[in-house]
C-alpha positions as CSV (number, residue, x, y, z in Angstrom):
1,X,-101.7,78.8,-8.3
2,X,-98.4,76.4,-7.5
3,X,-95.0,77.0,-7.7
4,X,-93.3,73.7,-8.6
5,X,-89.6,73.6,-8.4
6,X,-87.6,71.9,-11.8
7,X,-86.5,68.6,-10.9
8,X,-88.2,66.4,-13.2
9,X,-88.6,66.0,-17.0
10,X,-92.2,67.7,-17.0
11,X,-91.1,70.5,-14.7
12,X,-88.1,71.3,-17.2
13,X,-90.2,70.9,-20.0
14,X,-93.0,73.0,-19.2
15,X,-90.1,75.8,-17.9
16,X,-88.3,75.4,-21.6
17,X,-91.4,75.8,-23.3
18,X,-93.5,78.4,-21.7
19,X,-92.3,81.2,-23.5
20,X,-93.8,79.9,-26.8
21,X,-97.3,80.1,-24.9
22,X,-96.4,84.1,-23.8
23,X,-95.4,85.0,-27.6
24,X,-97.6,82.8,-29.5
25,X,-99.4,86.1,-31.2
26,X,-96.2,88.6,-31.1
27,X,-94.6,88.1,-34.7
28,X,-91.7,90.1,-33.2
29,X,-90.4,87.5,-31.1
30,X,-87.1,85.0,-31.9
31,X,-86.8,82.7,-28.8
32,X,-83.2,82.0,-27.6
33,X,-81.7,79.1,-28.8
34,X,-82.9,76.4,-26.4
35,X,-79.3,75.2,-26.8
36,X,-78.0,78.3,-25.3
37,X,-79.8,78.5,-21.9
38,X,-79.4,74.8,-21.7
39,X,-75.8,75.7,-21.3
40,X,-76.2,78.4,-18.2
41,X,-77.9,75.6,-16.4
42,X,-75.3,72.6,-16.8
43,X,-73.1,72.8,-14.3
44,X,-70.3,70.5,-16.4
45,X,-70.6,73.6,-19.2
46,X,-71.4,76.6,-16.8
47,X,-68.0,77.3,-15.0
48,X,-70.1,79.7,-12.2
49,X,-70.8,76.3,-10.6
50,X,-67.2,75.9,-9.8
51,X,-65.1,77.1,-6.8
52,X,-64.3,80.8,-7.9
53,X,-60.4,81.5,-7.5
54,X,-60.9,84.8,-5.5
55,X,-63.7,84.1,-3.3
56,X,-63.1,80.2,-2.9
57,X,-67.3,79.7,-3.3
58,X,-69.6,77.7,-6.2
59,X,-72.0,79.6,-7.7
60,X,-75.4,77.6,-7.8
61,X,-78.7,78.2,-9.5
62,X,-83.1,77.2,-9.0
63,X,-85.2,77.3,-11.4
64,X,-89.6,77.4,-10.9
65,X,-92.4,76.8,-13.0
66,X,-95.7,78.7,-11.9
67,X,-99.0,76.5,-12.7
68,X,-102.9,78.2,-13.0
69,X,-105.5,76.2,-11.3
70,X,-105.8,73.8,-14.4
71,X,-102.5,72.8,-14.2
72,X,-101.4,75.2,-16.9
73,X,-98.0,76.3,-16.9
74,X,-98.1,80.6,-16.4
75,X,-94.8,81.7,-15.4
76,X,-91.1,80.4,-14.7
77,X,-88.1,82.4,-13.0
78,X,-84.6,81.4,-12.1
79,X,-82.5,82.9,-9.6
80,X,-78.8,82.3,-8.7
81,X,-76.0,83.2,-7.3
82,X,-72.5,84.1,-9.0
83,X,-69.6,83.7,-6.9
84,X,-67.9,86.4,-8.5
85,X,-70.1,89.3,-8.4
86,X,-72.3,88.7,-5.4
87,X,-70.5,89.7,-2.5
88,X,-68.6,92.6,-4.3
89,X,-71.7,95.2,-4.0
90,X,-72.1,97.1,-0.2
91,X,-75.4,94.5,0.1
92,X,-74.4,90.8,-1.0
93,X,-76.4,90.5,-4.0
94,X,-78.0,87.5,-6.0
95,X,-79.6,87.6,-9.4
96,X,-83.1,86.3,-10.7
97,X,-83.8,85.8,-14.3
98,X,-85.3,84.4,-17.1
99,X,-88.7,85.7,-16.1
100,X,-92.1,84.8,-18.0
101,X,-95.2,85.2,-16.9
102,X,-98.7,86.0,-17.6
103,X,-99.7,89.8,-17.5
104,X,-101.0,89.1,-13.5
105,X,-99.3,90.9,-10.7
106,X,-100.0,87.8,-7.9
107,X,-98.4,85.1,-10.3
108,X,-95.4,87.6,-10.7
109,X,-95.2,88.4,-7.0
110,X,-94.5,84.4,-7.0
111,X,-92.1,84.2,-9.2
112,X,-90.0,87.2,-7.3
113,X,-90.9,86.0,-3.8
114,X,-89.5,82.5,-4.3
115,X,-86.2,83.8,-6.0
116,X,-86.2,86.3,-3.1
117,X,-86.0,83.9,-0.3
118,X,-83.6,81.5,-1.8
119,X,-81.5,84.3,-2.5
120,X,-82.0,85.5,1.2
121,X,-81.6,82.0,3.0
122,X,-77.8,82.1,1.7
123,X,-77.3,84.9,2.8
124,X,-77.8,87.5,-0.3
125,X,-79.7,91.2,0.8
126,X,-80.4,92.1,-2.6
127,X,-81.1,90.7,-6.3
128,X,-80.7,92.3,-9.8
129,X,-82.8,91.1,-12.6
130,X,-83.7,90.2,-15.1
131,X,-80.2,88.8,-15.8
132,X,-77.8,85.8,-16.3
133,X,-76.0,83.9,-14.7
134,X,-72.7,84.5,-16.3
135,X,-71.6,87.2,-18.8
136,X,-73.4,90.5,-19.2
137,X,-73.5,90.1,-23.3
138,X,-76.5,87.4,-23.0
139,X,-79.8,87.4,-21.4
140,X,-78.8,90.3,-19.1
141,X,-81.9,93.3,-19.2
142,X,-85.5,94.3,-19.3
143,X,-86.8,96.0,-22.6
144,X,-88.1,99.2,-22.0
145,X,-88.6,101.0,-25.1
146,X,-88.7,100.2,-28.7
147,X,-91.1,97.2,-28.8
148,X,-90.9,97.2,-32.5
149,X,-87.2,96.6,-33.7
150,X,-86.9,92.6,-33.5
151,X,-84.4,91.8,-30.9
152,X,-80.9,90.7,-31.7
153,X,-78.7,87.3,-30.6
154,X,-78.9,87.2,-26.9
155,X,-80.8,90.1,-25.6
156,X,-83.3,89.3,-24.3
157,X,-87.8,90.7,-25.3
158,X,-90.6,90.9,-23.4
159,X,-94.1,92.3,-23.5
160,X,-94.3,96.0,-22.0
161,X,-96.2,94.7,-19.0
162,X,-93.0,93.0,-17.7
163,X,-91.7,96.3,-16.6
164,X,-95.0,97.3,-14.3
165,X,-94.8,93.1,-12.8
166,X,-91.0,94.0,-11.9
167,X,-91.9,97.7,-10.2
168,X,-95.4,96.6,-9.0
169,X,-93.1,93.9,-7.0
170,X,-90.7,96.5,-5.6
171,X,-88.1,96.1,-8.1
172,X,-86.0,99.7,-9.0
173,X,-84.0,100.9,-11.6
174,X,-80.5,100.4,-11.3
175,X,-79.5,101.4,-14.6
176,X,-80.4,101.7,-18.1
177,X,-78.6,99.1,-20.8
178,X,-78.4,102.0,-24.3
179,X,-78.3,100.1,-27.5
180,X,-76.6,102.2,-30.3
181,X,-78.0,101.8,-33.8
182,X,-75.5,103.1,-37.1
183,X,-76.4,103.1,-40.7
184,X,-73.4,102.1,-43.1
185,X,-75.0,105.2,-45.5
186,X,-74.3,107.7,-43.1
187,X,-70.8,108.5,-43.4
188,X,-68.2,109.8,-40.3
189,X,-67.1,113.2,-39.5
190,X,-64.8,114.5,-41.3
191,X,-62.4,115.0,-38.4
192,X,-62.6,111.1,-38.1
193,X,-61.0,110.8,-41.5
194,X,-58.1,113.2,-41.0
195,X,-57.7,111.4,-37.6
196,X,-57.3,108.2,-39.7
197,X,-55.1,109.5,-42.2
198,X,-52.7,110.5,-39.5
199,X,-52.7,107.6,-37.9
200,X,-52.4,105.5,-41.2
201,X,-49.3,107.2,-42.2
202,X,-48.0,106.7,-38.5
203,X,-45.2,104.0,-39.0
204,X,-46.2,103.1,-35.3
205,X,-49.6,102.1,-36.0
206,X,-51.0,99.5,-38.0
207,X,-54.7,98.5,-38.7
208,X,-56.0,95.0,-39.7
209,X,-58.8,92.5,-39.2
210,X,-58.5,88.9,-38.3
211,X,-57.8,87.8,-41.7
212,X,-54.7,85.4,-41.5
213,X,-54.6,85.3,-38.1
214,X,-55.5,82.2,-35.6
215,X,-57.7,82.2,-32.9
216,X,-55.0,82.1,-30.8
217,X,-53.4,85.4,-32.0
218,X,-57.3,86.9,-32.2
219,X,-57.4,85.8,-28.6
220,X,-54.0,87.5,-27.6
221,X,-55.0,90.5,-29.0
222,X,-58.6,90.7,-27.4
223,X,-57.1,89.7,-23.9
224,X,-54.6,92.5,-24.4
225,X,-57.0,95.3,-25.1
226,X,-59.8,94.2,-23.3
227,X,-57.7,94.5,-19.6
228,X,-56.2,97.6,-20.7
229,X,-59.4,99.4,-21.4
230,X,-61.6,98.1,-18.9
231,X,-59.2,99.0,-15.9
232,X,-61.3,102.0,-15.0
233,X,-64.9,99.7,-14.6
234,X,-66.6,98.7,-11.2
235,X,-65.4,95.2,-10.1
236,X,-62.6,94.8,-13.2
237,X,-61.0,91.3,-13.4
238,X,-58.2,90.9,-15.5
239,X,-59.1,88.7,-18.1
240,X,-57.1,85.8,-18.6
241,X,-55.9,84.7,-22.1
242,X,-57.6,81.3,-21.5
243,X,-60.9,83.0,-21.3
244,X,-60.5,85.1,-24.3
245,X,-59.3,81.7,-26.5
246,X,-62.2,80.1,-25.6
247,X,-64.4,83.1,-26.1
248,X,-62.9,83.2,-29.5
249,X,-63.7,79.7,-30.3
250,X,-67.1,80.0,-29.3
251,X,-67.4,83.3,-32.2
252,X,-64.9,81.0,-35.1
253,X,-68.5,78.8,-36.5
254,X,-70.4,82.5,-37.0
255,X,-67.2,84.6,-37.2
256,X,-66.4,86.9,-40.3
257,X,-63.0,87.9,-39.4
258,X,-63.0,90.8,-41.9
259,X,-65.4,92.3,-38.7
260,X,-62.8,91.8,-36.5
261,X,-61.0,95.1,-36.3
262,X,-57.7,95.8,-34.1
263,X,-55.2,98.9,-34.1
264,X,-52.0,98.5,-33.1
265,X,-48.6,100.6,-31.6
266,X,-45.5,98.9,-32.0
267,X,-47.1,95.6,-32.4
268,X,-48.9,95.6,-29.1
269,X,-52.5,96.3,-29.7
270,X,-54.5,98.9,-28.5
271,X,-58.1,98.8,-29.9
272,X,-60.3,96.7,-31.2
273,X,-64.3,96.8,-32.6
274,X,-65.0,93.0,-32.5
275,X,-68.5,92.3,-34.8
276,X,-70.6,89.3,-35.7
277,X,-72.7,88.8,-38.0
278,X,-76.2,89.7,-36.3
279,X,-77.2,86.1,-35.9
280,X,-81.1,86.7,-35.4
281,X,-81.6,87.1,-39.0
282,X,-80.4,83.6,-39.1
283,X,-81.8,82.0,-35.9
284,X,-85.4,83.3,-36.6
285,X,-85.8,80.6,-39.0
286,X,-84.9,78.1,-36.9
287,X,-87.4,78.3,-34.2
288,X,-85.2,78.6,-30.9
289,X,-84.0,74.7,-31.7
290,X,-80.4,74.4,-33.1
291,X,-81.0,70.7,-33.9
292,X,-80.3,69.0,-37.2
293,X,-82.2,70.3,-39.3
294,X,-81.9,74.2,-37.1
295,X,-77.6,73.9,-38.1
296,X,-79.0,72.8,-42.0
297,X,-81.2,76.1,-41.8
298,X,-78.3,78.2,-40.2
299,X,-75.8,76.6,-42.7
300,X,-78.2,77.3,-45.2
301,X,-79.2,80.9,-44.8
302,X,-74.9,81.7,-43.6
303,X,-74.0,80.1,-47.5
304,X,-77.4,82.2,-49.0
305,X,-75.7,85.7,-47.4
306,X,-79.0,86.3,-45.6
307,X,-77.6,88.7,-42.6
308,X,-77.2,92.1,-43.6
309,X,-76.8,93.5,-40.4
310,X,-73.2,93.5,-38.0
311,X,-73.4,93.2,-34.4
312,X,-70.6,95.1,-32.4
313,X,-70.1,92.7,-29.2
314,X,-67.1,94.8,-28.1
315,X,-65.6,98.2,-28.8
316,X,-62.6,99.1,-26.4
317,X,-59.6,101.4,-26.8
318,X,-56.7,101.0,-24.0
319,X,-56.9,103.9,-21.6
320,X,-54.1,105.7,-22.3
321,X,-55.2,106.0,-25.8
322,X,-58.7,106.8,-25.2
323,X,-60.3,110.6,-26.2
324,X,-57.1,110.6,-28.9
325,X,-58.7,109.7,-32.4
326,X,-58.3,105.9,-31.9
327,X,-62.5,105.5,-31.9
328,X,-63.1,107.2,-35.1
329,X,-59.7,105.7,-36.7
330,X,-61.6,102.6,-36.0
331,X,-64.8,103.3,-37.5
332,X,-63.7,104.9,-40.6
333,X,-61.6,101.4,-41.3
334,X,-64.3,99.8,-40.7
335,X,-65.8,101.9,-43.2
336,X,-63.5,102.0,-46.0
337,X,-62.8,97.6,-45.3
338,X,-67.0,96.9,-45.5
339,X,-69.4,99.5,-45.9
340,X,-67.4,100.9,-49.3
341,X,-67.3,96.8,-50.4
342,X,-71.0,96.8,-49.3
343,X,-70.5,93.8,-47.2
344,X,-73.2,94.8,-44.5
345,X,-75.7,97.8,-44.4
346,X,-76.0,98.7,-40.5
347,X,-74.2,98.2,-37.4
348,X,-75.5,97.1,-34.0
349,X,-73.0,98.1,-31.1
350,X,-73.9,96.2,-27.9
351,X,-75.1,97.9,-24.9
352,X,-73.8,100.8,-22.9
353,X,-74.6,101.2,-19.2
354,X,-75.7,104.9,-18.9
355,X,-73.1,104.7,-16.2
356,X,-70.7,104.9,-19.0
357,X,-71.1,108.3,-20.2
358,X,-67.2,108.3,-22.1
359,X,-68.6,105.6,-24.2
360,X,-71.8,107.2,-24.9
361,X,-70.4,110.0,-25.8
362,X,-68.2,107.6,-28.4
363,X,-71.3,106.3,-30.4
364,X,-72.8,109.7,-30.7
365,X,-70.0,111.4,-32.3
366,X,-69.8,108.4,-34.4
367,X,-73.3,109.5,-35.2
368,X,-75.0,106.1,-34.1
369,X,-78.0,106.6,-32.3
370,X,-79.8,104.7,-29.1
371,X,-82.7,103.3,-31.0
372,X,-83.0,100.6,-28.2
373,X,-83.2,100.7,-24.3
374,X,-82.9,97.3,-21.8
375,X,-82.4,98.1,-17.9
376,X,-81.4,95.9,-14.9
377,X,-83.3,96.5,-12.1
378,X,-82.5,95.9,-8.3
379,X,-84.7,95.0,-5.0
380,X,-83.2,95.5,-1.6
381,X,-84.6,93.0,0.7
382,X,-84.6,95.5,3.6
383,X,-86.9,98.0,2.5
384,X,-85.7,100.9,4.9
385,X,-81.9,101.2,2.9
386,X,-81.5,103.6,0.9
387,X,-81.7,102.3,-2.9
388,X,-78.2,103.4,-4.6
389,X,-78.1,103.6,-8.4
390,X,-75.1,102.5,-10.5
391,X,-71.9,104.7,-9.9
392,X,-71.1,106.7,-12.7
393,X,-67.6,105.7,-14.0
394,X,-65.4,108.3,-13.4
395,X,-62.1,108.4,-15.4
396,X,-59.2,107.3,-12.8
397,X,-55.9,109.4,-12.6
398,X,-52.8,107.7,-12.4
């Protein structure tokens, strides 16, 4: 076997394509958009390649294709380094990801051992993977159950045998990524609806979508509610409303701002349950390639109404609202504003770290259930420290 480094046209080509040789018999696959990870590994789109403002260091990033003795292309692997995460764990820590390979333990143990050393010759004791380098909401996470459900926009699917390559190489689990599954038929508690109705007829509190609004106010809004309810998470930035505007651009082509829910208290906001329209049910069509005639079939199937299903890419409620109705207010809106007008039939809520156990306990009184499980997985380089899961997130007294 050979390990080639990408830094030519072939070497990039055989790394983009590969994954249509590992899925070529799994009908359940939808590759990413090629577009997409194009994007992770451009440092001119990619901002991780840029000095970060707390640490003053780039992020950077490698990428490998694995060849059989024919010259057949049978794995690839990134790793790389994020300049805002990697020195904020007790072992400096890198990340590896985008991992394909053959079901063969020695082309794995490749793949790893070349991320591993990179990592370690800038000075990183540990890596995480699979994820991305960037946000957690894409590529981030190993399936390990439910190989049957066909995966949604940006998660990522892999064969079962992925999971022994990754513990067969000495990777642990660091924790478990819980994907919550709702059906619009199954109506909420009762207790959710007087909760609502007392909150409805609060002259305080007003509940809308993102009908009328601009992606600047949308952006406000999710800035505003996304620092106050995160304050209590491991490694919390503020986000800055710069980041949120262009997040919200990025969502206007696919947006249905009828999905984009927010509660308010004396104008300032205070919740929000921010959904797309679950864009796989678009993108399988177009074969991973968002080229011409890919946007004519995305344009195509988005006019047709072919996505019945909403994906929830955030639910947060500010922390000193939290445990106080505000959840199930939000859900029984969200209810009575599209499941009644039988705009969608289910709701996907994006994943929860187990480490979150407030949140879990959320989605099961909203009687959603984890139908879907990804994990991240660490490996210490130094073999004799002892392996540390994720904290659990307490709540924080003030």
């Amino acid at each position: 076997m050979r390990l080639v480094e990408v830094t030519d046209a072939r070497a990039l080509r055989d790394w983009v394509q590969l994954p249509w040789s590992i899925y070529a018999t799994d009908a359940n696959w939808i590759p990413h958009l090629k577009q997409d990870v194009a994007k992770i590994f451009d440092p001119e789109k990619n901002k991780l390649y840029r000095p970060d403002k707390d640490s003053g260091k780039c992020g950077s990033a490698i990428r490998w294709v694995l060849y059989d003795d024919a010259g057949k292309a049978i794995g690839r692997i990134a790793a790389f380094i994020n300049p805002k995460t990697a020195w904020t764990d007790k072992q400096p820590t890198g990340g590896t990801g985008f991992f394909e390979c053959v079901h063969d333990q020695a082309a794995a143990n490749l793949l790893f051992e070349a991320a591993k050393e990179w990592l370690r010759a800038q000075g990183m004791e540990a890596m995480d993977g699979p994820v991305n380098f960037g946000d957690r909401n894409m590529f981030w996470g190993l399936l390990i159950d439910n190989f049957t459900d066909p995966p949604i926009y940006g998660t990522n699917y892999n064969p079962p045998y992925y999971r022994d390559l990754f513990e067969g190489y000495g990777f642990q689990l660091y924790f478990n990524q819980l994907f919550f599954k709702r059906t619009v038929a199954i109506p909420v508690q009762p207790i959710f609806h007087r909760k609502f109705k007392q909150l409805k007829d609060d002259p305080d509190i007003h509940m809308h979508d993102g009908r009328g609004r601009s992606v600047e106010e949308i952006a406000n809004d999710f800035c505003t509610v996304y620092n106050d309810a995160w304050v209590d998470h491991e490694n919390h930035k503020a986000m800055e409303v710069g980041t949120a505007l262009k997040i919200v651009k990025a969502m206007k082509p696919v947006m249905d701002p009828r999905l984009l829910i927010f509660i308010r208290y004396k104008d300032r906001p205070i919740a929000m349950y921010i959904s797309l329209p679950e864009l796989n049910e678009i993108f399988k069509y177009v074969n991973g390639d968002l080229n011409w005639l890919g946007k004519l079939k995305f344009l195509y199937h988005k006019w047709r109404g072919t996505v019945r299903t909403m994906t929830g890419i955030v639910f947060g409620v500010a922390k000193e609202w939290q445990g106080k109705g505000i959840e199930g207010a939000l859900i029984v809106y969200a209810e009575k504003q599209i499941v009644e007008k039988k705009l969608y039939q289910d709701t996907i809520l994006t994943w929860i770290g187990d480490f979150n156990p407030r949140m879990i306990k959320v989605c099961q009184n909203l009687g959603a259930v984890n139908y879907r499980t990804l994990a991240t997985f660490r490996h210490l380089f130094d073999r004799s420290v002892p392996f540390e899961r994720h904290p659990i997130i307490e709540k924080k007294e003030r």
